[in-house]
N, C-alpha and C positions, 0 to 999 in steps of 0.2 A: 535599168529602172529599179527602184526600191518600193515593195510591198510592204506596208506597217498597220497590223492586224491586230486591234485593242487600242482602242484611242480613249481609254480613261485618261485620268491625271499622267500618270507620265507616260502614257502613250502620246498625248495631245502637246505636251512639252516638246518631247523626242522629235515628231514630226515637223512641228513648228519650227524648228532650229534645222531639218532638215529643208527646209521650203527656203527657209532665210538664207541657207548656203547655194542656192539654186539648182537643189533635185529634186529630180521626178520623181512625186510619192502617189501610190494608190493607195487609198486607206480602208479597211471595212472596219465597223465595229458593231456588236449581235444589235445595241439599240441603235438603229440609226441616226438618229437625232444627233448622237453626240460626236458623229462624223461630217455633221451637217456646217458646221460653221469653220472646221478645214479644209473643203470642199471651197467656201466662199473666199479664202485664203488658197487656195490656188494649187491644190491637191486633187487628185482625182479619184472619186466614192465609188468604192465596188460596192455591186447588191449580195454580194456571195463572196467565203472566202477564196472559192476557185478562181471567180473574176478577179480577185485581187492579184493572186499572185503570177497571173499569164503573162510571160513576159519578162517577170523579174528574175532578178540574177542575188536578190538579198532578200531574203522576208524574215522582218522582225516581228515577234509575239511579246505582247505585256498583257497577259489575260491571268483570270484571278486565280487559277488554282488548275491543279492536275487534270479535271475532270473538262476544262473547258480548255486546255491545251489539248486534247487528245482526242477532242469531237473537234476545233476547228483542225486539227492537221488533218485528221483523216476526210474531212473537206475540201480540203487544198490538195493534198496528194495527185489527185488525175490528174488535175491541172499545172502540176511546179514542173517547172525548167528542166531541161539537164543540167544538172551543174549547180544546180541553185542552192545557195545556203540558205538553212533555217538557221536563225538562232533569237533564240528563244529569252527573254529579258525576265518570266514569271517567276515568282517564288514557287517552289515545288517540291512537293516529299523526296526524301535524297531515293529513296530505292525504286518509286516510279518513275523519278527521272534517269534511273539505272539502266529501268528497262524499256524506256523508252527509248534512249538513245541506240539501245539495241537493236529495239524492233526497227528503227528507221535505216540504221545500218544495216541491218539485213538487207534492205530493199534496196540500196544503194544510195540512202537519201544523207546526204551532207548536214550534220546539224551537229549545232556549240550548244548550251546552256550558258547565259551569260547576263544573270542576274548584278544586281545593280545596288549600290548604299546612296543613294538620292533621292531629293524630293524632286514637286515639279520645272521649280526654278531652276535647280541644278540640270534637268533634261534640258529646257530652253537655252541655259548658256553652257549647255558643254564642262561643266563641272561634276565635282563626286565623284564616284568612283565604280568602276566596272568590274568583275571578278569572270574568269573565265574556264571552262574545262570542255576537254576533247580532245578530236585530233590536230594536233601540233601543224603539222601540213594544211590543215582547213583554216584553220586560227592565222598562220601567217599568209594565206590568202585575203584574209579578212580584217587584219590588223589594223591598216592604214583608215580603214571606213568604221570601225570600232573607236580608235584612236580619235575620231571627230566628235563622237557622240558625248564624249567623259574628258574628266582633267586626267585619269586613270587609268590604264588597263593592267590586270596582273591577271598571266597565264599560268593556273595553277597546276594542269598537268594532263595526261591525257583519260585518267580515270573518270570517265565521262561524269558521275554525281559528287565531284569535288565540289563544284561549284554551289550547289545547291546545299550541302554541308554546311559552309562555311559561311553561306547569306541565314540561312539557322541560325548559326553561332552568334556573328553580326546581331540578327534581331532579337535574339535573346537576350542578350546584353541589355538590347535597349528594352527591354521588356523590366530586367531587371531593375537595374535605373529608374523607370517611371514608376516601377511598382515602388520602388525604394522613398522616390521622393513622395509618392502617396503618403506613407507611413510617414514619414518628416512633418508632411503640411497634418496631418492629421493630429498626431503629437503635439505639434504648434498649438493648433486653435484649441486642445483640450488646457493647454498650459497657458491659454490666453495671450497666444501671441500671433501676430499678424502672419499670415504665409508667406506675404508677400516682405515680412523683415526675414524670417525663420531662415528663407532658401540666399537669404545673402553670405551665409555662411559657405557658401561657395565658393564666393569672392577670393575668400582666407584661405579654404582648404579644397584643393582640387582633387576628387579621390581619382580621376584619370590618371593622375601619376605612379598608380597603385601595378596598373596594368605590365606596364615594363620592367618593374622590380620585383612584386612579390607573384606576378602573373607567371613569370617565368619560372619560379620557384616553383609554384604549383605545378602546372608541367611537366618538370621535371624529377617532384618529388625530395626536394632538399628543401626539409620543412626544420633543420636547424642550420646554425645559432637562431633563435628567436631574439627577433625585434619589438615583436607584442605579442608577448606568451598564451596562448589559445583559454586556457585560465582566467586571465585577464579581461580577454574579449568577452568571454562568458557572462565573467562580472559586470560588465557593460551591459550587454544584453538584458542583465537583472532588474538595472536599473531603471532602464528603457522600460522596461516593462511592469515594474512597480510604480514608478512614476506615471505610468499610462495610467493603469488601474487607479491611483487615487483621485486622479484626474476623470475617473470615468470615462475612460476613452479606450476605443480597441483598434488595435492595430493589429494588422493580419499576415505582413511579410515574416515582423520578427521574431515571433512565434517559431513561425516554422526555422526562422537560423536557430534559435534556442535549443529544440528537438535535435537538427543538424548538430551543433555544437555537441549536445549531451555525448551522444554518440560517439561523436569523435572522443573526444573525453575518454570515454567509458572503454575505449577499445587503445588507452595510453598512450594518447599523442597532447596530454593537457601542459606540458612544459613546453610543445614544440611551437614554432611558429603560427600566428595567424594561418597560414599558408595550409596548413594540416590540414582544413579541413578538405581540400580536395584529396586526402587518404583516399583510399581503395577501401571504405568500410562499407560493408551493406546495410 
């Protein structure tokens, strides 16, 4: 039997795709209500996360943050299996999940971290992607029933807060990105132009392609020959930013690449590739 404890948005996905494969799910979630219409769909609703997990052999977690993983485990604890795997699907600070994984291993309690790049359609069809860390022995117990959940599974290794690292890195990215096309649409409508023409510039220029060529450079640190001399970029940036101003408009990402850039600059990496500015500068 499978316990799935957080039935938000991709809790309510996850479970749903597990009912439609034909297993037994118990579900708790802190508001009830919103375990109330998987129940009607043919789940069965614990009042407690203890009740939830009696009996299972898997108990999955999608709860919002550190602090509400670590009250409902310690809930469930009297009551889990022998043998039962936790693994935990929440985004969560890399070094509390360090030491949580700890503290449960002390106790002999079996638990993955094994957050997730999906939304909630991707939980209901078994798409996206999975990221996993822990022990390697528990993970290939658990492979095959992971393997159902995602188009994905990648085991990153047994450092139990890789995982939570690298759903970090993942969301920051996309932080970045939104933050970015903020600044785009914002630039747009001060130059009088529709947001919705501005971002077709996409169409043309894909900057994901950036990621495999000059992402690797950064990396690694081999910030020449330059492809577009950090000088260069700068001068972009100036532009960006004058043009705002006479436009009367403030943008708030590029700014801070500006600052960024200076610095690079300033500590002699302005011939080097875009790519500099991941230098080691303080």
């Amino acid at each position: 039997m499978t316990a799935f404890l957080g039935t938000g948005l991709m809790g309510t996905g996850f479970v749903r795709a597990m009912l439609a494969r034909g297993q037994s799910v118990t579900v708790w979630n802190r508001t009830s209500s919103r375990a109330a219409d998987l129940g009607r769909e043919g789940a069965h609703v614990a009042a407690s996360p203890a009740e939830a997990v009696r009996g299972a052999t898997r108990v999955h977690l999608s709860l919002l943050d550190d602090a509400a993983v670590d009250d409902v485990v310690q809930q469930l604890l009297p009551a889990l299996e022998p043998g039962a795997v936790i693994l935990d699907h929440s985004t969560t600070a890399v070094q509390a999940t360090a030491a949580r994984a700890q503290r449960l291993g002390s106790l002999g309690v079996k638990f993955l971290h094994a957050p997730v790049f999906m939304g909630p359609a991707n939980a209901r069809e078994a798409t996206g992607s999975m990221i996993v860390a822990g022990s390697r022995s528990i993970f290939n117990v658990v492979r095959s029933d992971l393997e159902q959940m995602t188009g994905k599974v990648r085991f990153l290794g047994e450092r139990p807060d890789l995982a939570a690292a690298y759903k970090l890195f993942g969301n920051m990215f996309l932080m970045f990105v939104a933050s970015g096309i903020a600044d785009v649409i914002t630039f747009a409508r001060g130059l009088g132009i529709e947001p919705e023409d501005a971002v077709t510039v996409f169409e043309d220029f894909n900057p994901a392609s950036q990621i495999s060529g000059r992402g690797q450079r950064m990396a690694s640190g081999e910030f020449s020959p330059a492809s577009f001399e950090l000088t260069a970029a700068r001068k972009d940036v100036r532009l960006m930013l004058d043009s705002a101003a006479i436009a009367d408009t403030t943008l708030h990402v590029v700014p801070a690449i500006a600052r960024r850039f200076d610095e690079i600059i300033a500590a002699g990496y302005g011939s080097d590739d875009l790519a500099a500015v991941a230098a080691d500068v303080p």
